[in-house]
C-alpha atoms as one frame of an Amber mdcrd trajectory, in Angstrom:
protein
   0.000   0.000   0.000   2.769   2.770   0.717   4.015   1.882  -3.181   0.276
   3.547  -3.942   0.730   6.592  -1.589   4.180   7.519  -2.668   2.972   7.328
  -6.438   0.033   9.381  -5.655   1.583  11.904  -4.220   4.085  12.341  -6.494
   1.185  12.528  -8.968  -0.443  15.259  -6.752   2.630  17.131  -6.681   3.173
  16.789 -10.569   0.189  17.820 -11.251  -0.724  20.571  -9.192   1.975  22.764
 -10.309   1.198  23.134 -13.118  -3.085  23.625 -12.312  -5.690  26.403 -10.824
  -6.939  25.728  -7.342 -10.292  25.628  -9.279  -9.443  22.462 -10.399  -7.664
  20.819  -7.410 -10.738  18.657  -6.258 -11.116  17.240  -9.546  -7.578  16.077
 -10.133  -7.523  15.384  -6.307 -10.667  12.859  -7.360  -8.925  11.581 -10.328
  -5.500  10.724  -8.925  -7.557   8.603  -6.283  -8.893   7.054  -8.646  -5.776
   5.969 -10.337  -4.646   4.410  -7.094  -7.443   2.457  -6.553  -6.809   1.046
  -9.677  -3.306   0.335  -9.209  -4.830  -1.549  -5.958  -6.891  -3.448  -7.419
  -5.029  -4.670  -9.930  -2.053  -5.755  -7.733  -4.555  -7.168  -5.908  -6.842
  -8.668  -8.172  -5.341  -9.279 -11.718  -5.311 -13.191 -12.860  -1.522 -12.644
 -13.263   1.386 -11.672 -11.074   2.244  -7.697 -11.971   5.095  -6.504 -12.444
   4.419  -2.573 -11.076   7.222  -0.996 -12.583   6.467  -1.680 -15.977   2.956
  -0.654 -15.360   3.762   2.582 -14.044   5.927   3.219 -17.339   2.855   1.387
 -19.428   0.681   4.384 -17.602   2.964   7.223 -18.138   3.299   6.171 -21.511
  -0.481   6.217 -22.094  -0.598   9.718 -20.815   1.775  11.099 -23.644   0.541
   9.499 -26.209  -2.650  10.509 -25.298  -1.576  13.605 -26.924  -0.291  12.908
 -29.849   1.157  10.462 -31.783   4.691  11.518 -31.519   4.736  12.069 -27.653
   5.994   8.922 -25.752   8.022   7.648 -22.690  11.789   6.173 -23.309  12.802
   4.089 -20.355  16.274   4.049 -19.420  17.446   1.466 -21.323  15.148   2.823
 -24.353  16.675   6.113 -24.347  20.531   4.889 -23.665  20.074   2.511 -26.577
  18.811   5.482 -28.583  21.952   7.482 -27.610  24.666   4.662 -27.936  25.855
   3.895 -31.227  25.322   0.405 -32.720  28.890  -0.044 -34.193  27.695  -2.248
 -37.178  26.216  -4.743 -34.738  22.611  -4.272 -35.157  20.512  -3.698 -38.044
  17.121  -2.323 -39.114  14.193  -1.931 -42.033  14.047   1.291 -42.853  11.283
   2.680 -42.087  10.071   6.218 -40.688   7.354   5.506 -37.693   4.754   6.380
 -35.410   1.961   5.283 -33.197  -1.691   5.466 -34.075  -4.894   3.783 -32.540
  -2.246   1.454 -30.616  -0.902  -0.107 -33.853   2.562   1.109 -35.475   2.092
   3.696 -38.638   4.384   4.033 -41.240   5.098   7.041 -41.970   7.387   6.466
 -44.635   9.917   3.823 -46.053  13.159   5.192 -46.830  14.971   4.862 -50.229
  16.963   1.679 -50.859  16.571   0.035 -47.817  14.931  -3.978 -46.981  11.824
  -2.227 -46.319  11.295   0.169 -49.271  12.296  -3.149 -51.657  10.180  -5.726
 -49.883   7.147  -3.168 -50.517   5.788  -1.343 -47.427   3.963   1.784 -48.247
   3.519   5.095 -46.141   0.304   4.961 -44.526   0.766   0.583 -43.828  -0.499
  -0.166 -40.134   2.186  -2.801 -38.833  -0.060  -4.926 -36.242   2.352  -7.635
 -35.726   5.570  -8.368 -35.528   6.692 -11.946 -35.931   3.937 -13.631 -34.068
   3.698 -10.450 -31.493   0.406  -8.765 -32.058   1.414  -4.461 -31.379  -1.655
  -3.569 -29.970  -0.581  -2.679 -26.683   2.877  -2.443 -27.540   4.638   0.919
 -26.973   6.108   2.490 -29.950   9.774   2.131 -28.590   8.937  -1.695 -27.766
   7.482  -1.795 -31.199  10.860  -0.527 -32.593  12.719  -2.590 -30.778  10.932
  -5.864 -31.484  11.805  -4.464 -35.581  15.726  -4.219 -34.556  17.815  -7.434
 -34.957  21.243  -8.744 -36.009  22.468  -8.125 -39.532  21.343 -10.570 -42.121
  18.369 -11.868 -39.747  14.868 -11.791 -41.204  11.369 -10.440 -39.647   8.322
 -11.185 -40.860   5.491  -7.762 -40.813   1.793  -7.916 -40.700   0.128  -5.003
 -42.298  -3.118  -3.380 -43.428  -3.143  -1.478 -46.071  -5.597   1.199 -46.839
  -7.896  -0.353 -49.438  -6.908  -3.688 -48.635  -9.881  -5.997 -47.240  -6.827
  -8.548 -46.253  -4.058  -8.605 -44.102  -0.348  -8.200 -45.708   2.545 -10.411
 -44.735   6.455  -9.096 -45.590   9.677 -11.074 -45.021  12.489  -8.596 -44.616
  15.860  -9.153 -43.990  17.429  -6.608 -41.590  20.619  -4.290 -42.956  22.412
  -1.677 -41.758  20.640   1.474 -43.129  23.112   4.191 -44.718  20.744   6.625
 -46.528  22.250   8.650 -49.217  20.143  11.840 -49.284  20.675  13.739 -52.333
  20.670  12.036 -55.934  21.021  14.052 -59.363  20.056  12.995 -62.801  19.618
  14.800 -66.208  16.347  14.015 -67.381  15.354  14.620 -71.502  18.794  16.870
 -71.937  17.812  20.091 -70.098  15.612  19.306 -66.930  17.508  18.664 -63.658
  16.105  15.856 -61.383  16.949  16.144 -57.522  15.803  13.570 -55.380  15.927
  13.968 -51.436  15.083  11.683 -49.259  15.404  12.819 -46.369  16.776  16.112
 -44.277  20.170  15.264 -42.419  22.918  17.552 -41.431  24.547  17.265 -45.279
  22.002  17.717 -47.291  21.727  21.223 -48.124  25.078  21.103 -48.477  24.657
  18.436 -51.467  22.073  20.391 -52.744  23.673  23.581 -53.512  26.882  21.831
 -54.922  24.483  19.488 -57.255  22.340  22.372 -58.646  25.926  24.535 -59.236
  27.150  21.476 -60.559  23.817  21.004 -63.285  24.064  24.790 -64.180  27.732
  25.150 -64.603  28.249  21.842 -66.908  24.857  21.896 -68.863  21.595  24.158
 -70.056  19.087  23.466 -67.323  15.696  24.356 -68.619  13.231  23.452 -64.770
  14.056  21.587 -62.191  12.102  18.542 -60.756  12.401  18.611 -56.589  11.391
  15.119 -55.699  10.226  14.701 -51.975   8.198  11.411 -51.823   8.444   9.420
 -49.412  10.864  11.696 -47.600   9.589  11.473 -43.907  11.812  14.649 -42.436
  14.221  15.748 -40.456  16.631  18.684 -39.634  14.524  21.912 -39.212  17.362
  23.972 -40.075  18.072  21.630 -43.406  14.235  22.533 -44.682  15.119  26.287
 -44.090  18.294  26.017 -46.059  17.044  24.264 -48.939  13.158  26.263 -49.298
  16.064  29.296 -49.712  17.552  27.760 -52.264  14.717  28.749 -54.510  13.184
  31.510 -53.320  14.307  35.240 -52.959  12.497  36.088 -49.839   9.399  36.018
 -48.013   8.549  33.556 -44.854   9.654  30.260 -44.561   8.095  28.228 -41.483
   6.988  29.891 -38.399   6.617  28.074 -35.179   4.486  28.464 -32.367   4.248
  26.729 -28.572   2.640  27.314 -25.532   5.097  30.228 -24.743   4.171  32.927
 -27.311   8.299  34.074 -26.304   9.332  30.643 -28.249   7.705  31.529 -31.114
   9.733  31.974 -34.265  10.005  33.094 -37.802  12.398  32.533 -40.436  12.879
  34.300 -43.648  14.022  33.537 -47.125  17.957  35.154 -48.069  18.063  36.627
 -51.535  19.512  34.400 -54.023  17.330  31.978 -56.016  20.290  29.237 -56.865
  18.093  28.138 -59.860  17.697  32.045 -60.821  13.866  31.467 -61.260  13.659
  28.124 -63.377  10.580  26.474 -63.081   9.855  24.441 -60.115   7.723  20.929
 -59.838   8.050  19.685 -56.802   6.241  15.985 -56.380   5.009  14.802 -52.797
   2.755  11.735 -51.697   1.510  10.243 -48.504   5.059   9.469 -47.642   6.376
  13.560 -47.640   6.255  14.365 -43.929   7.533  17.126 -41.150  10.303  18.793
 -43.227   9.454  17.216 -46.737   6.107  19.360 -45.856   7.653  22.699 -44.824
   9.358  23.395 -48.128   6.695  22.491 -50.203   4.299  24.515 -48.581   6.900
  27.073 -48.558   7.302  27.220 -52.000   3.543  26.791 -52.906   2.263  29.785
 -50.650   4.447  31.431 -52.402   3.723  30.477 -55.856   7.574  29.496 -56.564
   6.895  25.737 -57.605   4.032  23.378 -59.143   2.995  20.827 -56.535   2.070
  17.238 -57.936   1.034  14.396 -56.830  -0.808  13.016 -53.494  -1.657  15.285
 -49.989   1.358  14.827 -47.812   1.427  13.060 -44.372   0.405  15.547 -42.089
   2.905  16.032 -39.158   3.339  19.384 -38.606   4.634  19.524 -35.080   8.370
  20.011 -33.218   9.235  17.142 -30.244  11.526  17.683 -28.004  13.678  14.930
 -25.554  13.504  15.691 -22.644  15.338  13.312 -20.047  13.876  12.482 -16.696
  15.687  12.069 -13.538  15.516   8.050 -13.365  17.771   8.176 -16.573  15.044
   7.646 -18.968  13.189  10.661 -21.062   9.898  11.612 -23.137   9.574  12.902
 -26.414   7.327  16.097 -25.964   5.584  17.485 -29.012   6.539  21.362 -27.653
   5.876  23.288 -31.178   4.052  23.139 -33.918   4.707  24.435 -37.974   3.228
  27.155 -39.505   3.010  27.994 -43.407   3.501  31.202 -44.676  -0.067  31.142
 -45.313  -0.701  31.279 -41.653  -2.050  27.439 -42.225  -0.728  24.508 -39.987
   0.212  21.420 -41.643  -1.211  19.092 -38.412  -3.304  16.103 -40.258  -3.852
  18.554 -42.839  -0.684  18.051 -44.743   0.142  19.565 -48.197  -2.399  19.458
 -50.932  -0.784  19.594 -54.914  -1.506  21.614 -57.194  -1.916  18.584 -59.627
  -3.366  15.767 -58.050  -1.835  12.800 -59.741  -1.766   9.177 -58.135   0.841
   6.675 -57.782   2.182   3.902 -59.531   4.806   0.858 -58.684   6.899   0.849
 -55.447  10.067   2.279 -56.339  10.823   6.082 -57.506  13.246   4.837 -60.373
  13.703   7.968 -62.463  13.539   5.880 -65.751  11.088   3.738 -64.514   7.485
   3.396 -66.703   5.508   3.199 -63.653   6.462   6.574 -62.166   3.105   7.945
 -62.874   3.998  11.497 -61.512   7.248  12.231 -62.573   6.033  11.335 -66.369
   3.616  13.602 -65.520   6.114  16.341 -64.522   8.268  15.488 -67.295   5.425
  16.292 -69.989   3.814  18.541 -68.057   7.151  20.736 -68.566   8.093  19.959
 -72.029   4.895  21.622 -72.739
């Protein structure tokens, strides 16, 4: 029983500092509650409890009450996070979340086991091996998907418009993702694929587009952010800049209206105007989203293809005193428009669906970048 009253008082004291008075006998009713749960359930459940993991089950539950990006890390979740795997783990390759207790993807990234084998952005992942998720933290989700090099999982997924479940073999690799690719497509239109925002990539940008208009007669420019699920806010900045002159960016705002921030487009269009398609699909999330609804708001590029993802917030991590942390969404994106991207996402201009798996550039299922490709050779 004093297990109960030391957790429910630290809950009191948690809580209450952050609340009105006017609401004190309401949490006060609320927190009692939650112990007499906790009671019962020690003291009644078929099996034998362990408490700890409850207690990190229930603070768990309270975060991602809030979204699907909040969560708890336990210690060992958030020192395996920080510690580098030195070659002896691998993974899939896929960009994540949580939603209605099953794993999301959010998207697969280029050239990795998971992109090949077939997953989709959008798949719901409700097993692993013979584990059902449901119930499953995201972190143990992730975990369950990590593995020795060379090892093979087997996925469960529904797909949206699927009446049946799909099952995917994967062998695990180690996932290098090469960000930036370049191609000259039909002599005078310059193809840039990113897939996804690291510290390098605007970096690779600028230094491919000098390198396209210093060796050849670039006519447009095709900016290809499917299935790019994010990354460094500073990297979207960068490379919306690229081709624009000025105007807002992004604009964030959180529950301090002192944290809230602007940033502005530098003069300098590297592309000196060229026309702009950028492409997008279910898979373009969080960064992928900023700079094409930079660039749309303000009229600098055609948008084609699907609505993107929809995650238009900032998380923080945040470590906790027992060695563990959360991941707080503490922000959340704002177009130049004034419009938040928040299961909204980015509509196109042209709505054009998708074909086929992969984004080969020569490849005749790429529905929308034939599109593009006719669409600006007139």
């Amino acid at each position: 029983m004093k297990y109960y009253v030391i957790i429910i008082f630290f809950l009191k004291s948690l809580f209450f500092t952050n609340h009105s008075v006017s609401n004190e006998i309401d949490i006060y009713k609320k927190i009692d509650l939650f112990g007499e749960v906790l009671e019962k359930i020690n003291e009644e459940y078929v099996d034998e409890v362990n408490q700890s993991e409850s207690m990190d089950s229930a603070i768990n539950g309270l975060l991602q009450s809030l979204d699907p990006y909040s969560a708890y890390m336990s210690p060992e979740i958030f020192n395996e996070m920080q510690t580098e795997t030195s070659g002896e783990f691998g993974g899939l390759g896929i960009e994540v979340s949580m939603e209605s207790g099953v794993v999301k993807v959010i998207s697969p990234i280029d050239d990795t086991p998971a992109s090949r084998a077939g997953i989709k952005a959008g798949d719901y992942i409700v097993k692993i091996e013979d584990t059902q998720v449901q119930g499953k933290t995201l972190s143990e989700a992730v975990e369950l998907m990590r593995g020795p090099i060379g090892t093979s999982i087997e996925l469960t997924v529904r797909r949206r418009g699927e009446k049946k479940a799909i099952k995917f073999n994967i062998a695990r690799e180690i996932i290098k993702i090469q960000s930036v690719k370049t191609d000259l497509l039909d002599n005078d239109i310059g193809y840039i694929r990113l897939t996804s925002f690291n510290e390098n990539s605007s970096d690779q940008i600028e230094y491919k587009i000098k390198d396209l208009e210093k060796n050849h007669t670039i006519r447009a420019y095709i900016l290809d952010l499917r299935n790019n699920p994010g990354g460094l806010l500073s990297q979207a900045i960068k490379i919306s800049d690229f081709f624009l002159e000025n105007g807002e960016i992004v604009s964030t705002k959180s529950r301090q209206s002192s944290e809230n921030r602007k940033w502005f487009a530098k003069k300098g269009d590297l592309t000196n105007g060229k026309t702009l398609i950028v492409l997008i699909n279910y898979g373009s999330a969080s960064a992928s989203e900023i700079v094409a609804g930079a660039l749309k708001d303000h009229k600098r590029a055609i948008i084609l293809g699907e609505n993107s993802f929809g995650k238009g917030s900032v998380q923080s991590i945040i470590p906790l005193k027992n060695k563990g942390a959360i991941r707080l969404t503490v922000a959340k994106y704002y177009l130049p428009s004034g419009k938040s991207i928040s299961e909204v996402g980015v509509s196109p201009d042209i709505e054009i669906s998708e074909e086929g798996n992969e984004f080969k550039i020569k490849s005749k299922t790429d529905n929308q970048l034939n599109y593009a490709i006719k669409l600006l050779k007139g």
